[in-house]
N, CA, C and O atoms as a GROMACS GRO file, in nm:
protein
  448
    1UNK      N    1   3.770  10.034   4.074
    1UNK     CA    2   3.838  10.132   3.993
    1UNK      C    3   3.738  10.220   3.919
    1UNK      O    4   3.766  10.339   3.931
    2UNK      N    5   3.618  10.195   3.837
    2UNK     CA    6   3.534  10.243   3.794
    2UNK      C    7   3.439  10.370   3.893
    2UNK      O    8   3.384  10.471   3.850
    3UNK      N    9   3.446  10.326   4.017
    3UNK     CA   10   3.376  10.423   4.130
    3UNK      C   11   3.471  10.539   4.084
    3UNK      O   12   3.425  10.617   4.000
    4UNK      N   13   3.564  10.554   4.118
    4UNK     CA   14   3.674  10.653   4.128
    4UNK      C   15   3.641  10.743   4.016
    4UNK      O   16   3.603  10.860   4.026
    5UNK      N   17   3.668  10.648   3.867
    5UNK     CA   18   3.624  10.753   3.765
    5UNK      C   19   3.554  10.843   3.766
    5UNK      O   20   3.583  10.960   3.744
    6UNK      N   21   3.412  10.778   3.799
    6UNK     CA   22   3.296  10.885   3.813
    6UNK      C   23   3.234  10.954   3.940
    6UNK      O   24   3.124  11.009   3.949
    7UNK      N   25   3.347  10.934   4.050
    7UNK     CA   26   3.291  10.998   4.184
    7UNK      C   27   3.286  11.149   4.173
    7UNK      O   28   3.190  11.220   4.200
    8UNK      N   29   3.408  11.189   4.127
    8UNK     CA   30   3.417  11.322   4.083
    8UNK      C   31   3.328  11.467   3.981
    8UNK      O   32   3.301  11.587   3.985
    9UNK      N   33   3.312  11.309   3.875
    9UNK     CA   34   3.266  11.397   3.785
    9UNK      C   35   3.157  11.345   3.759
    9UNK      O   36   3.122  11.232   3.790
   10UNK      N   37   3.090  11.435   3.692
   10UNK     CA   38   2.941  11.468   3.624
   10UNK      C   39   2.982  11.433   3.495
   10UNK      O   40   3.086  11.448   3.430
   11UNK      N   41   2.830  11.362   3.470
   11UNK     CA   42   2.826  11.330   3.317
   11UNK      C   43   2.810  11.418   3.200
   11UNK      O   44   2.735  11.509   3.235
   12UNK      N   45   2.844  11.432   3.085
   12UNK     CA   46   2.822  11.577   2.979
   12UNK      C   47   2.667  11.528   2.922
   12UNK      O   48   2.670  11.430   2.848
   13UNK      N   49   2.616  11.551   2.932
   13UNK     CA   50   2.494  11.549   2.880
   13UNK      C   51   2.470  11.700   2.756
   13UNK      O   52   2.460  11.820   2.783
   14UNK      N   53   2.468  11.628   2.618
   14UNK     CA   54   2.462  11.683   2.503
   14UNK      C   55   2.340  11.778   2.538
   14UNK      O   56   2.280  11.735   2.636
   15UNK      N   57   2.267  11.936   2.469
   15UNK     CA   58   2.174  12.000   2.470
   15UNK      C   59   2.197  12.010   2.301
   15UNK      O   60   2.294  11.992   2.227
   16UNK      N   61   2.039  12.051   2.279
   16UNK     CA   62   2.017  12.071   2.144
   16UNK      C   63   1.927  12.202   2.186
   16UNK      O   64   1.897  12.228   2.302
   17UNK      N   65   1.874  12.311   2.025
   17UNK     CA   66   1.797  12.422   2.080
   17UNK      C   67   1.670  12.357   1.964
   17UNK      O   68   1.689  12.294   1.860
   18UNK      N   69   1.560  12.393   2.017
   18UNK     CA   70   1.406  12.341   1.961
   18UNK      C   71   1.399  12.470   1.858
   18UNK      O   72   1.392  12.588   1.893
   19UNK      N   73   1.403  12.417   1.710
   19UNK     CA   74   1.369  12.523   1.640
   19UNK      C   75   1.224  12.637   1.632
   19UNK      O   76   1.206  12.743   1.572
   20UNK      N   77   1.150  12.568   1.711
   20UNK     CA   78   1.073  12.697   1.686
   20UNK      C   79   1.073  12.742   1.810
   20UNK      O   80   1.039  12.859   1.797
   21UNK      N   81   1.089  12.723   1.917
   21UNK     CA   82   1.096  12.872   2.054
   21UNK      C   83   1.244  12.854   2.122
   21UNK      O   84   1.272  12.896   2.234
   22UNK      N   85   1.308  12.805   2.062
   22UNK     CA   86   1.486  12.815   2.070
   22UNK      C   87   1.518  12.788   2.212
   22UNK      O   88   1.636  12.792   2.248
   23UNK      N   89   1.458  12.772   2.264
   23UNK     CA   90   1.504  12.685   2.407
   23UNK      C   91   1.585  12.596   2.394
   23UNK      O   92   1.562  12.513   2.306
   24UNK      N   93   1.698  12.585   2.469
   24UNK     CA   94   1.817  12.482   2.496
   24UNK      C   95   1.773  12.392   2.602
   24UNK      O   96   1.757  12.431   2.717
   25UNK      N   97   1.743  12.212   2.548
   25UNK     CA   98   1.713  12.139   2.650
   25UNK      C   99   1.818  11.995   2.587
   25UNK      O  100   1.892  11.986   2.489
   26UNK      N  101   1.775  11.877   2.717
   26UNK     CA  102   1.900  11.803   2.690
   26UNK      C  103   1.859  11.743   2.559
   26UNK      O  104   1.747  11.782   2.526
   27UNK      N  105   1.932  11.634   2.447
   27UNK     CA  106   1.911  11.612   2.325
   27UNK      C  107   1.809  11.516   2.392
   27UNK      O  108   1.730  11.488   2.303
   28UNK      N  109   1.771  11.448   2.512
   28UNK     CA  110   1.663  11.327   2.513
   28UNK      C  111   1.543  11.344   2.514
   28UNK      O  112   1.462  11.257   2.484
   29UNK      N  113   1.502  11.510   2.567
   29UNK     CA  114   1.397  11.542   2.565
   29UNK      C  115   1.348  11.583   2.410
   29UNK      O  116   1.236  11.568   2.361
   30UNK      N  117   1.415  11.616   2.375
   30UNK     CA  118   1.391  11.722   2.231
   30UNK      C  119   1.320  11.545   2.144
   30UNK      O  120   1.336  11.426   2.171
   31UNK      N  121   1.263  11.600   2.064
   31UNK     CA  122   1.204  11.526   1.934
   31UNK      C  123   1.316  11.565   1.822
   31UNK      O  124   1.337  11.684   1.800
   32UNK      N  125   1.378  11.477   1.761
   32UNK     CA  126   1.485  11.464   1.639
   32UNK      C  127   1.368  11.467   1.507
   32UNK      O  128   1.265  11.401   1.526
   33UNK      N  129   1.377  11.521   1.412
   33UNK     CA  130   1.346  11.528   1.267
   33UNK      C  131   1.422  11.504   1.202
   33UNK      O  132   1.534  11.528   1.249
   34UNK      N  133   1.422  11.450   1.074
   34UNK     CA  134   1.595  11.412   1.021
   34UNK      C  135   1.510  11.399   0.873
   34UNK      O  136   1.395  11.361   0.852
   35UNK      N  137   1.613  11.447   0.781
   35UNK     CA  138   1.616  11.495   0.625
   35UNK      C  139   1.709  11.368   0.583
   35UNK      O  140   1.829  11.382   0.557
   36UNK      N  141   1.640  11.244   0.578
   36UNK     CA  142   1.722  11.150   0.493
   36UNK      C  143   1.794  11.178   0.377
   36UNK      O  144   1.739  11.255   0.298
   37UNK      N  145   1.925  11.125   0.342
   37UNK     CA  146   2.017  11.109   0.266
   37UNK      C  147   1.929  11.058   0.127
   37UNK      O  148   1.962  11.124   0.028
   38UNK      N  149   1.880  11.010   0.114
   38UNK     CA  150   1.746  10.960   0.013
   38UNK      C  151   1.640  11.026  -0.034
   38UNK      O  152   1.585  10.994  -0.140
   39UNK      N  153   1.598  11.133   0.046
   39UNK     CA  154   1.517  11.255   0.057
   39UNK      C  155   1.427  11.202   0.126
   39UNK      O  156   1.450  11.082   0.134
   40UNK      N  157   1.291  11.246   0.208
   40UNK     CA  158   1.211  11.245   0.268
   40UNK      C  159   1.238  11.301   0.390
   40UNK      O  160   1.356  11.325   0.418
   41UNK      N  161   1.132  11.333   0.487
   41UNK     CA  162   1.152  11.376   0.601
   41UNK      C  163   1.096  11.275   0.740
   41UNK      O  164   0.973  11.275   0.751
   42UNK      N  165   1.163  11.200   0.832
   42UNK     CA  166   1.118  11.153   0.936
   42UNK      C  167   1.171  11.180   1.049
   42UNK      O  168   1.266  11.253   1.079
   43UNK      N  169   1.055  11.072   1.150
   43UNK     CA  170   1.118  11.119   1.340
   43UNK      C  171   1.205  11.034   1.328
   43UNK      O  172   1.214  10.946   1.243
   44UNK      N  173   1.296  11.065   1.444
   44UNK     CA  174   1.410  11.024   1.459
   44UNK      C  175   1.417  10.995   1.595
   44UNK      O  176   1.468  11.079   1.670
   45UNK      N  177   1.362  10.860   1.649
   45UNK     CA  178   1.318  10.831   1.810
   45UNK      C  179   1.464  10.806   1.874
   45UNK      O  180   1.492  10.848   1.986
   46UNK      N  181   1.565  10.724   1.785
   46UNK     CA  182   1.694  10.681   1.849
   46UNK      C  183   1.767  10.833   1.864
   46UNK      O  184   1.842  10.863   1.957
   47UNK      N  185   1.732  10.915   1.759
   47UNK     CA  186   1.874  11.071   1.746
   47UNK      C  187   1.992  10.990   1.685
   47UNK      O  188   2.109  11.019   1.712
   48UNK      N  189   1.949  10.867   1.583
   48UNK     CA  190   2.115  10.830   1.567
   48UNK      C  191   2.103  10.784   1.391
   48UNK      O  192   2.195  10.723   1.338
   49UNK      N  193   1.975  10.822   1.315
   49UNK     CA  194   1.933  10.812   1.177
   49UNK      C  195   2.063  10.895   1.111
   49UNK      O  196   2.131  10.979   1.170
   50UNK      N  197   2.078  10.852   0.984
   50UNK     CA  198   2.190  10.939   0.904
   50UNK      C  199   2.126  11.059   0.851
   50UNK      O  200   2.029  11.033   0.780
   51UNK      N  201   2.152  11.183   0.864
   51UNK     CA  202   2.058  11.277   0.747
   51UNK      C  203   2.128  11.422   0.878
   51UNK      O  204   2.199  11.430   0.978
   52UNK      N  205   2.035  11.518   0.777
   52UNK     CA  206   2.036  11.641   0.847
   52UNK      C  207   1.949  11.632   1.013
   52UNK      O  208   1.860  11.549   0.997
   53UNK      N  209   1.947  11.664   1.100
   53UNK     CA  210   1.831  11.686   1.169
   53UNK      C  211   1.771  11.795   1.228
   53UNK      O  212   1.846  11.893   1.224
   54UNK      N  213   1.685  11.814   1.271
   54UNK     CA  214   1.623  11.923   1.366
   54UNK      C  215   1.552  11.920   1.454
   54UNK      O  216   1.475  11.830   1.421
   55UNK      N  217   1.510  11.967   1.580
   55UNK     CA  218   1.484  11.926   1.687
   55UNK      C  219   1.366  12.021   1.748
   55UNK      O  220   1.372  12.144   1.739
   56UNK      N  221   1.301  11.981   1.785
   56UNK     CA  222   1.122  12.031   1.849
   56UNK      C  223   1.143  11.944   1.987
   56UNK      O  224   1.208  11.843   2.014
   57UNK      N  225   1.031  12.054   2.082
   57UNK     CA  226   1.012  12.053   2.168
   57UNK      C  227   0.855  11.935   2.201
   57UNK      O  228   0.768  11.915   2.116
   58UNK      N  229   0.857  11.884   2.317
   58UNK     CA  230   0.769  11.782   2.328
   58UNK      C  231   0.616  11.853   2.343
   58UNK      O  232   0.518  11.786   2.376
   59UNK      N  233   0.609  11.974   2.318
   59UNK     CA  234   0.523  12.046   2.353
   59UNK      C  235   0.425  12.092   2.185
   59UNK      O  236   0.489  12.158   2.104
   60UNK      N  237   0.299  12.058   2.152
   60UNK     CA  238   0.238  12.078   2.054
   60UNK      C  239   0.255  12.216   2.040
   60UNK      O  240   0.336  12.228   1.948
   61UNK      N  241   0.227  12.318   2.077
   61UNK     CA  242   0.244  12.491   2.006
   61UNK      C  243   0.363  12.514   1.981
   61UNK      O  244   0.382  12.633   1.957
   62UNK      N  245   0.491  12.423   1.974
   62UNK     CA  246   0.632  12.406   1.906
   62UNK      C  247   0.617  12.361   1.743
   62UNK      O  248   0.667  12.381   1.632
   63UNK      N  249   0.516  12.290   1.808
   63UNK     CA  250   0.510  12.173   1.636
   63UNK      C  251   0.431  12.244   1.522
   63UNK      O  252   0.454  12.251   1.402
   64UNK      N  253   0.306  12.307   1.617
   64UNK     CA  254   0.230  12.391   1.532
   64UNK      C  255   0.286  12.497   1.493
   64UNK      O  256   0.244  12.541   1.386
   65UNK      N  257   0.424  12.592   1.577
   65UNK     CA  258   0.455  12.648   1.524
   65UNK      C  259   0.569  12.676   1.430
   65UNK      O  260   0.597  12.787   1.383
   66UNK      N  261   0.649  12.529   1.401
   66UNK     CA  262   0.761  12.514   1.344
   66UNK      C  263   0.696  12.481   1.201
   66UNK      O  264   0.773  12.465   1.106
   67UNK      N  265   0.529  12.469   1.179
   67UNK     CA  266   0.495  12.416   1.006
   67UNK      C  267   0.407  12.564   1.042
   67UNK      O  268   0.323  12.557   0.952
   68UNK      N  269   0.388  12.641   1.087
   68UNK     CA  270   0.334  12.752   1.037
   68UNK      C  271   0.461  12.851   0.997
   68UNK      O  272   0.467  12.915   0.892
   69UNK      N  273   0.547  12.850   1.086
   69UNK     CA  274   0.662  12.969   1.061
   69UNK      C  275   0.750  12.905   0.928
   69UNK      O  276   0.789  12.983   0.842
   70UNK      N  277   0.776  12.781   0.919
   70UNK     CA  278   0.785  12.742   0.818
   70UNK      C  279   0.973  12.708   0.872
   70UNK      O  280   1.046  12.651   0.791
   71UNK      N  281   1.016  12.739   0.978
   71UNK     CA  282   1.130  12.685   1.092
   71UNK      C  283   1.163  12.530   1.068
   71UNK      O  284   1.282  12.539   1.039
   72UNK      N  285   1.138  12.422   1.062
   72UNK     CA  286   1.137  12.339   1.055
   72UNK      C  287   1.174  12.293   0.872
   72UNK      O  288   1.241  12.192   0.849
   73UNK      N  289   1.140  12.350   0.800
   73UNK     CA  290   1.204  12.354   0.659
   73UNK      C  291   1.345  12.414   0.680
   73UNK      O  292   1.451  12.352   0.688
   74UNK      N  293   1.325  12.536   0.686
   74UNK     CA  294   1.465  12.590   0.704
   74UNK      C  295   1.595  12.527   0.771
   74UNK      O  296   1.710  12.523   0.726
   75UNK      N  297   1.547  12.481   0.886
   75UNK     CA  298   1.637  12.357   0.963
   75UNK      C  299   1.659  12.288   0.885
   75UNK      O  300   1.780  12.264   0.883
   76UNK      N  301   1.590  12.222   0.791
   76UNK     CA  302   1.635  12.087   0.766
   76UNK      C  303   1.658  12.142   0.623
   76UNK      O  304   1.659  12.050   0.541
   77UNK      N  305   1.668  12.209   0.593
   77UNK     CA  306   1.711  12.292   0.443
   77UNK      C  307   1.611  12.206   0.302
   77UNK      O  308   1.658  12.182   0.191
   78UNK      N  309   1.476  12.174   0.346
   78UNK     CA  310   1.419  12.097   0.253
   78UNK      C  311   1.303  12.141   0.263
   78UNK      O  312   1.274  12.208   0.362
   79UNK      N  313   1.212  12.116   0.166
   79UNK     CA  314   1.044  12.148   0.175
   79UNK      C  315   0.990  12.034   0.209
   79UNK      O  316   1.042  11.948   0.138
   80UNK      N  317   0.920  11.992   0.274
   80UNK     CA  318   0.847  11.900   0.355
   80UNK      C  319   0.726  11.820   0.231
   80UNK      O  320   0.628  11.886   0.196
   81UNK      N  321   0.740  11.730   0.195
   81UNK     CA  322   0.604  11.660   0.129
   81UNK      C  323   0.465  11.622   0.182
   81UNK      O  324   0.448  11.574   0.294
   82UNK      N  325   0.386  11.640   0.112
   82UNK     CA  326   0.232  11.641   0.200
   82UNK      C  327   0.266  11.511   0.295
   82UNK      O  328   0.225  11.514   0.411
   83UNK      N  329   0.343  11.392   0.247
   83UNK     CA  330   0.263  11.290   0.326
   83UNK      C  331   0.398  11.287   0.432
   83UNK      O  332   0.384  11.223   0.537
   84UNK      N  333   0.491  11.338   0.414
   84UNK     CA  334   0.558  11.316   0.542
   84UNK      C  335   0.528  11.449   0.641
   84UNK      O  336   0.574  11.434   0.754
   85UNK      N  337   0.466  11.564   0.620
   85UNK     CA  338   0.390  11.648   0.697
   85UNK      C  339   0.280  11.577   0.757
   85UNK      O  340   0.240  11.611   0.868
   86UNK      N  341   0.239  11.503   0.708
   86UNK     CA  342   0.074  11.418   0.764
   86UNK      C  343   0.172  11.339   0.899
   86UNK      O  344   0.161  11.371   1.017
   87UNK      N  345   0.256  11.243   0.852
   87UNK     CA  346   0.304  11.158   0.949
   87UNK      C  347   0.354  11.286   1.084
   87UNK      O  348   0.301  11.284   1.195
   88UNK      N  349   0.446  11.374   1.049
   88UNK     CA  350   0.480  11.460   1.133
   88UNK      C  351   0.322  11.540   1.213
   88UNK      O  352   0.339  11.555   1.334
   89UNK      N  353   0.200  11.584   1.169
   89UNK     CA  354   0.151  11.621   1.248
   89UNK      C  355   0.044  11.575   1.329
   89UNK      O  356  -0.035  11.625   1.410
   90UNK      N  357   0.076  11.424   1.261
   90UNK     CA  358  -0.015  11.308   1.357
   90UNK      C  359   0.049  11.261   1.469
   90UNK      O  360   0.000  11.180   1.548
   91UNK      N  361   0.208  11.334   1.480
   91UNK     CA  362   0.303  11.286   1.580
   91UNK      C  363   0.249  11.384   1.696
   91UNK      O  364   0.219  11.369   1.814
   92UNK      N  365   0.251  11.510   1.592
   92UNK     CA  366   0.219  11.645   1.735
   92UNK      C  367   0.100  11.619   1.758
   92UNK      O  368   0.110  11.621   1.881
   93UNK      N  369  -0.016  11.594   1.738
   93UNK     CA  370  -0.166  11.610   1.764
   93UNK      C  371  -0.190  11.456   1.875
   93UNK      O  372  -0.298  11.430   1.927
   94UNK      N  373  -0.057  11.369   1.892
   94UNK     CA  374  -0.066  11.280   1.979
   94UNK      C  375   0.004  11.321   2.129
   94UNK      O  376  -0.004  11.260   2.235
   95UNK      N  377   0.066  11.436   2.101
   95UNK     CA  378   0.144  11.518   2.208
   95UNK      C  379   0.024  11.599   2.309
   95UNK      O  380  -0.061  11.670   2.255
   96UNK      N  381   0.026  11.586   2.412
   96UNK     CA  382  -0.060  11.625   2.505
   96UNK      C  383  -0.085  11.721   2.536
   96UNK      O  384   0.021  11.761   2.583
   97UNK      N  385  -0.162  11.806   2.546
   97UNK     CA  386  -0.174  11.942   2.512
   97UNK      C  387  -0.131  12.037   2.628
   97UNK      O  388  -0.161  12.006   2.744
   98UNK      N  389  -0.084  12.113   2.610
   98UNK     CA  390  -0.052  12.229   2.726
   98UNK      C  391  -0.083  12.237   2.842
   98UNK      O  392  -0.004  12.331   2.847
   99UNK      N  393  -0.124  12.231   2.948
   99UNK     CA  394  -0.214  12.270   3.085
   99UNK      C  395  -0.172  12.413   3.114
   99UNK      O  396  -0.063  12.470   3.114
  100UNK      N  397  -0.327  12.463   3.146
  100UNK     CA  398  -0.334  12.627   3.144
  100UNK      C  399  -0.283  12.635   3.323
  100UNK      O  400  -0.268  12.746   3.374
  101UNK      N  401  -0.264  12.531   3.392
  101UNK     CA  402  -0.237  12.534   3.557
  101UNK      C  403  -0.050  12.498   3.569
  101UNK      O  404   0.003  12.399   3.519
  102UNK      N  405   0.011  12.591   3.638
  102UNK     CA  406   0.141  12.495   3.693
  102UNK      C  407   0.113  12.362   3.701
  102UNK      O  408   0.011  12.308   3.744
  103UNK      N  409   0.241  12.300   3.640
  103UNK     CA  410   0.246  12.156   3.703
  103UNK      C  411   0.215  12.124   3.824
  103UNK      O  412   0.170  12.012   3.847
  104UNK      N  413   0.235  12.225   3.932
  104UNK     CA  414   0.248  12.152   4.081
  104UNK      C  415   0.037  12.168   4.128
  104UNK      O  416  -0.017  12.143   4.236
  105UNK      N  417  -0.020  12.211   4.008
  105UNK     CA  418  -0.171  12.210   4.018
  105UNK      C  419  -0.261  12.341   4.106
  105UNK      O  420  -0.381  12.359   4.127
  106UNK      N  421  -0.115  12.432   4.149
  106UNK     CA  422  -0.166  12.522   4.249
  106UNK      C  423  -0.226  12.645   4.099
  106UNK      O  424  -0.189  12.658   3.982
  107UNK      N  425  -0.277  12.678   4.142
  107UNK     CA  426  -0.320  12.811   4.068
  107UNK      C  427  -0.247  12.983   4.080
  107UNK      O  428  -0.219  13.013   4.196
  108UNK      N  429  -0.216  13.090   3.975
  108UNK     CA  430  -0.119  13.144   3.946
  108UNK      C  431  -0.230  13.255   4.028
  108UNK      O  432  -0.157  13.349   4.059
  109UNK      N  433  -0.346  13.283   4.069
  109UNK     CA  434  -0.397  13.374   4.088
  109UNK      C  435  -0.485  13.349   4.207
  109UNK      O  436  -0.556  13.249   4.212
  110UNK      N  437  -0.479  13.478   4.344
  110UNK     CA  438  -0.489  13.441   4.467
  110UNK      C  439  -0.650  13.437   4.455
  110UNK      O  440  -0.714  13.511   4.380
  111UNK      N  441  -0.710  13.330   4.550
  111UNK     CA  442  -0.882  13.329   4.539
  111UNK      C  443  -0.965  13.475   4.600
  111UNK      O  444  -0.913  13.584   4.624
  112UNK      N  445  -1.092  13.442   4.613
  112UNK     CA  446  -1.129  13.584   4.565
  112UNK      C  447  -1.205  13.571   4.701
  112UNK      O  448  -1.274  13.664   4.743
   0.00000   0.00000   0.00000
């Protein structure tokens, strides 16, 4: 009986948008931030903490640019404290950095 249910249909898979380059991806990829009910600011690995949240991309020039634009306050409608900014950008600086090549390793420009 259970086959039947889901032969048809597709699962809804929730999207969230990454506050600083507003891309819409699914909520599992995104990084959760969350504005505790208590005050402070933390990650939110489950997406299921009580508080406000906001959501960044797994990509460091998201992170760097959600505490420069200052995006990431605004989301979470709070000012960020030195030491939970420290925890937050020891999260991004563990995030792997960009690659200047497509993923698939081919190069964007024909050889010479």
């Amino acid at each position: 009986m259970a086959e039947k249910a889901t032969k048809g249909r597709r699962r809804h898979v929730p999207t969230r948008t990454c506050v600083a380059c507003r891309q819409s991806d699914a909520k599992r990829d995104l990084v959760r931030i969350v504005r505790m009910p208590e005050g402070g600011v933390q990650l939110d690995p489950t997406g299921k903490k009580a508080g406000r949240g906001a959501y960044l991309c797994r990509r460091r020039s998201c992170w760097e640019q959600a505490f420069k634009r200052g995006s990431l306050e605004g989301a979470l409608k709070t000012k960020i404290s030195e030491a939970d900014a420290a925890v937050l950008r020891a999260f991004a600086e563990a995030l792997p950095a960009e690659p200047d090549v497509p993923a698939d390793g081919a190069s964007s420009e024909a050889p010479a």
